[in-house]
N, C-alpha and C positions, 0 to 999 in steps of 0.2 A: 551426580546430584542425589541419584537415589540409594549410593553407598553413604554418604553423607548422614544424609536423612537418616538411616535405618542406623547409623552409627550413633545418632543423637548430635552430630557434629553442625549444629546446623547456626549459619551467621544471620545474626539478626536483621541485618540490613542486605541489601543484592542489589545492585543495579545491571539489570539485561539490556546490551546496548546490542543494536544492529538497523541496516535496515529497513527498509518499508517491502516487504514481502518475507524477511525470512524469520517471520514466525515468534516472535517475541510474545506476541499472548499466549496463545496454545502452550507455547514452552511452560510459560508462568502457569497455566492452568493445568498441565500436566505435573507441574512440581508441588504444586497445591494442592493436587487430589492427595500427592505420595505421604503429604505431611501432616492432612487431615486425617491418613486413613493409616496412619502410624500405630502398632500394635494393637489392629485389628485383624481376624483373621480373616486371609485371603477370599478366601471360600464362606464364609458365615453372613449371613443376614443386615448383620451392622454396615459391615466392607460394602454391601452392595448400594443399602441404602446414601452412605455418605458420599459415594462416587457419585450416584445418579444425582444428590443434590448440587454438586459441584458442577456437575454436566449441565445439569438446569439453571446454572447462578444461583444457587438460593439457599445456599448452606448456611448459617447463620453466623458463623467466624471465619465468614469470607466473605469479605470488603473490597469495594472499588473505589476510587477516584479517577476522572476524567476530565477532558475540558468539555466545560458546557460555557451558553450564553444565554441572552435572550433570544426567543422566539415569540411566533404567533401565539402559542398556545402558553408559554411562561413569558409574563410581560415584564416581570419585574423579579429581582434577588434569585435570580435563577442559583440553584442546587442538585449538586448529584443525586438527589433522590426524587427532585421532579424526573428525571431523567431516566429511572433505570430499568421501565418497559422497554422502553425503546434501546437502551444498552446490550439487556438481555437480549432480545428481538435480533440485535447487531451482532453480535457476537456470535449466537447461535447459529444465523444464517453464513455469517463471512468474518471467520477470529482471524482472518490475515489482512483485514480488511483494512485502509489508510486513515490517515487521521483525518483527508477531504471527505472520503466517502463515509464517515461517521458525520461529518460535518452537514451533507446531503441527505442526511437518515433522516436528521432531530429537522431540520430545515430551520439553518442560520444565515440563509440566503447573504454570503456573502460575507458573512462578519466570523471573524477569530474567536475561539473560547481560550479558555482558561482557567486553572485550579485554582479557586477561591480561597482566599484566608478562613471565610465562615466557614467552608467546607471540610479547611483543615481543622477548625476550632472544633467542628461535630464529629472529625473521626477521632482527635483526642480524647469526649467525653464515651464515644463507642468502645474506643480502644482499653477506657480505663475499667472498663465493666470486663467481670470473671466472662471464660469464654464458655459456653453453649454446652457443646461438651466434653470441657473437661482438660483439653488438647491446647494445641495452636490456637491464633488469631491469626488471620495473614490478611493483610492491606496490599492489595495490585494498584501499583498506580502508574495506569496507563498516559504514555506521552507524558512522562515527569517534566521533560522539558518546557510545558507549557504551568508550571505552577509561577507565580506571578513572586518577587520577592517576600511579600510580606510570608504566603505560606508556605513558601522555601524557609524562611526563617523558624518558622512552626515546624517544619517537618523535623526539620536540625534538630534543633529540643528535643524533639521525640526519638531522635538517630541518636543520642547521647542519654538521653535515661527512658530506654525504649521498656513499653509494660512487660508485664512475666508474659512468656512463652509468645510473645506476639515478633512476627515474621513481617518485615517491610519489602516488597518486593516491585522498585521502581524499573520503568519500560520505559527506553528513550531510545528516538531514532536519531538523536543531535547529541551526544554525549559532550559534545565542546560547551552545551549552554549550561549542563547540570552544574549549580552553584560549588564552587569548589569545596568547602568544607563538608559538603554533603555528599558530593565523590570520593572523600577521602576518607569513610566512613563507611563507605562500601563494599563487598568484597564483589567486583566486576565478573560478569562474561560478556562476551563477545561473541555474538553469533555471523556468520557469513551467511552470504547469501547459497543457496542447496546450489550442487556442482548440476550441469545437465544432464548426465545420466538418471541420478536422484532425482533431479525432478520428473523427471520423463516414467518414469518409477512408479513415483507419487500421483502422475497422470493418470496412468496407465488403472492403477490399484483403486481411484478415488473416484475416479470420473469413467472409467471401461472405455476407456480410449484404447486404437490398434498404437501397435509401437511406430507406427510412420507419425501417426495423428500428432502421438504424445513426445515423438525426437522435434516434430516439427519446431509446435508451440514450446517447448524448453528451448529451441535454439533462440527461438524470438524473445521470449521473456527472459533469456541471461540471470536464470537463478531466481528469481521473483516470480514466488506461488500464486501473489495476486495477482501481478500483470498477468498470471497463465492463466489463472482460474477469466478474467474479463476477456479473454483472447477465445476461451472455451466458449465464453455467453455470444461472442462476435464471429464465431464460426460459420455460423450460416448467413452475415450477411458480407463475408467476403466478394461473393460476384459483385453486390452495388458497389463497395468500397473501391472494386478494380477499374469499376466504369468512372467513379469520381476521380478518381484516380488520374486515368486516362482523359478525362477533360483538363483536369489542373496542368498534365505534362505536355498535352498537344499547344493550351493555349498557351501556357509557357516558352514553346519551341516559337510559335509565332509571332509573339508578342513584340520582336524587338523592330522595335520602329515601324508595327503597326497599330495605329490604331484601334482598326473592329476588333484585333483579338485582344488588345487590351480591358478592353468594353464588357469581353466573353469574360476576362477572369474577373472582374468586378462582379458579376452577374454569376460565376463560380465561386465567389467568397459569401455575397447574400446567402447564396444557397445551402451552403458549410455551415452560417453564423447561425442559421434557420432552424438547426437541429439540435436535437436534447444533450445536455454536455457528454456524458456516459457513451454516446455514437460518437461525437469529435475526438473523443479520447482515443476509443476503439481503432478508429479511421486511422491520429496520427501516428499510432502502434504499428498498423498495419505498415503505413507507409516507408516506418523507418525499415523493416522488414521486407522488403520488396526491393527497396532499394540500395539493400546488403545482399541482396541475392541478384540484383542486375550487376553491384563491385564485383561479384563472383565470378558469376559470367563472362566479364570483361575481362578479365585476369585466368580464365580457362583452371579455375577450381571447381571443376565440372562435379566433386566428390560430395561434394559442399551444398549443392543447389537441389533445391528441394520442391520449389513452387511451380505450381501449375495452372496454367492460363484459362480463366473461363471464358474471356470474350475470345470470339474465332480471331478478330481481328486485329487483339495485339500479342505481340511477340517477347517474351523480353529479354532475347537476343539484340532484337533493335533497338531495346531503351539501352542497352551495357555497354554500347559504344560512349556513352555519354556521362555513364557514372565512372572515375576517375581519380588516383591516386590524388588529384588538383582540388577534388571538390566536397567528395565523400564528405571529409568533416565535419563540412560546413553545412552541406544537408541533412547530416544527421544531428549536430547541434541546433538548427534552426527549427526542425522537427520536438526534439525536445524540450525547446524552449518553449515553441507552443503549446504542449502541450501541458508543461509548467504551469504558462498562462491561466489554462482554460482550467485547470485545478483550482485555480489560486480566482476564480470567477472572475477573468478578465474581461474586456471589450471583444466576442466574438469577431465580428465581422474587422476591426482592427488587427485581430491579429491571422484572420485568415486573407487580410487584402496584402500585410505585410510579410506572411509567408510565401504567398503570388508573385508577389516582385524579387523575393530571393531567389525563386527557384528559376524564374523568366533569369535572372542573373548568371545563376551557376552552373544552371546547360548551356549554356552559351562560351561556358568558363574552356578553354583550349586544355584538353592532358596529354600535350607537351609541356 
């Protein structure tokens, strides 16, 4: 990209697909500083200032689009530039951050946004004005996949008689929904998700993690900088997670065909539903983790196993009899589901009574 760039060879259109943790902003904001700061010199006063504006979102030929909605505080024709404290804000703090937890930034309590046709009508009249200085324009348009027809249709136009020097550069984690004539229009990358060394790398470099900390959480997070970076914020409340933990599993072992312990996970689902989304998120991360390191266990990949016990009194030697070539998937699908759920602001306590009876189900499940 940055031979490109420096080549002049640069396409006007790009669609970056990958993803939900491997970095599809930062890339784009890293390929925007390159194109912004295009024959300036490294070292000179210009180069610094145009970088730093980029850093700070506020360059002035460098444009966003996102999904917004209404909120509290915009009640009506919501637009990307009601929006873009808090964009900024986002960005700033967490640019690997999901398109839910942007969604929990602005607080759309539960409702879908979407890239507006007005929205697009106003970056067309942005776009047709000379750029700032001199240079590029470059349009990010975060989560493309959420532009709604009509300004997909607007964008198209613009991807076929796009203004001088202006750079479109769309970000999708669904590349299957991008409108096809606007895919085909695009010159793609594809990003993967960072291998686990890299990220552990990246841990290690960004956050002064020991290399145990940061192999850990890369094993957990399978490539996904955000799932690490939340795993990072969730680090110290591992002990609680291991005691809820150890309530869900014991009343699960019990449950079958007893009543009182039935009673105990209904009274362990309240408790789960009761907590702020960001901790159940946390929690069923944790869980799916724990219980690829009990499969381990089980299966004497002793090389593999990492975790270590806070409470004195569980083991989880004595949970790995249980987790099973039979069942794993199922626990770890059902895990994930929930945890879909609870993104997609589902019915807590519905989905934590019905992860309750999976799990009371699939220890019980025979690995023969």
């Amino acid at each position: 990209m940055q031979t490109s760039a420096a080549h002049g060879r640069v396409a006007h259109a790009q669609l970056f697909s990958g993803p939900t943790g491997s970095g599809l902003l930062p890339l784009a904001l890293a390929y925007a500083k390159t194109l912004l700061c295009t024959g300036l010199d490294p070292n000179g006063s210009s180069h610094q200032r145009v970088a730093h504006q980029v850093d700070a979102l506020v360059h002035p030929d460098l444009h966003f689009m996102y999904p917004v909605n209404t909120t509290d505080s915009v009640k009506k024709a919501p637009s990307v530039l009601d929006f873009l404290p808090q964009w900024r804000s986002f960005v700033q703090s967490n640019p690997y951050g999901s398109l839910m937890a942007w969604y929990q930034h602005i607080g759309l309590a539960g409702k879908q946004g979407s890239i507006s046709v007005s929205d697009t009508e106003q970056m067309t009249r942005t776009l047709a004005l000379k750029s700032y200085e001199g240079g590029f324009k470059i349009m990010i348009i975060w989560m493309a996949e959420k532009m709604n027809s009509e300004s997909s249709n607007k964008i198209l136009k613009l991807l076929e008689e796009p203004p001088e020097k202006t750079v479109f550069l769309l970000l999708t984690e669904e590349e299957d929904k991008i409108l096809k004539t606007i895919y085909s229009r695009c010159q793609l990358l594809s990003l993967p998700l960072l291998s686990q060394n890299d990220l552990a790398q990246a841990l290690m470099q960004n956050h002064k993690l020991s290399q145990h900390q940061a192999q850990s959480i890369a094993k957990t997070a399978h490539g996904d900088y955000y799932k690490a970076q939340q795993l990072i914020d969730a680090q110290g409340e591992e002990p609680l997670f291991e005691q809820w933990f150890l309530q869900w599993a014991r009343g699960a072992f019990k449950a079958k065909g007893n009543k009182k312990a039935i009673q105990e996970l209904l009274s362990w689902s309240d408790h789960m539903a009761g907590l702020g989304r960001e901790t159940q998120k946390s929690f069923l991360t944790y869980c799916s983790g724990l219980i690829r390191q009990a499969f381990l266990t089980h299966y004497k990949t002793t090389a593999l196993v990492y975790y270590s016990e806070y409470n004195e009194d569980f083991h989880l030697a004595k949970l790995a009899p249980f987790i099973h070539q039979n069942n794993i998937w199922q626990i770890q699908s059902a895990l994930q589901e929930a945890e879909e759920h609870i993104e997609r602001n589902g019915n807590a306590k519905i989905i934590f009574t019905d992860l309750a009876v999976q799990l009371t189900r699939l220890l019980h499940q025979s690995a023969d």
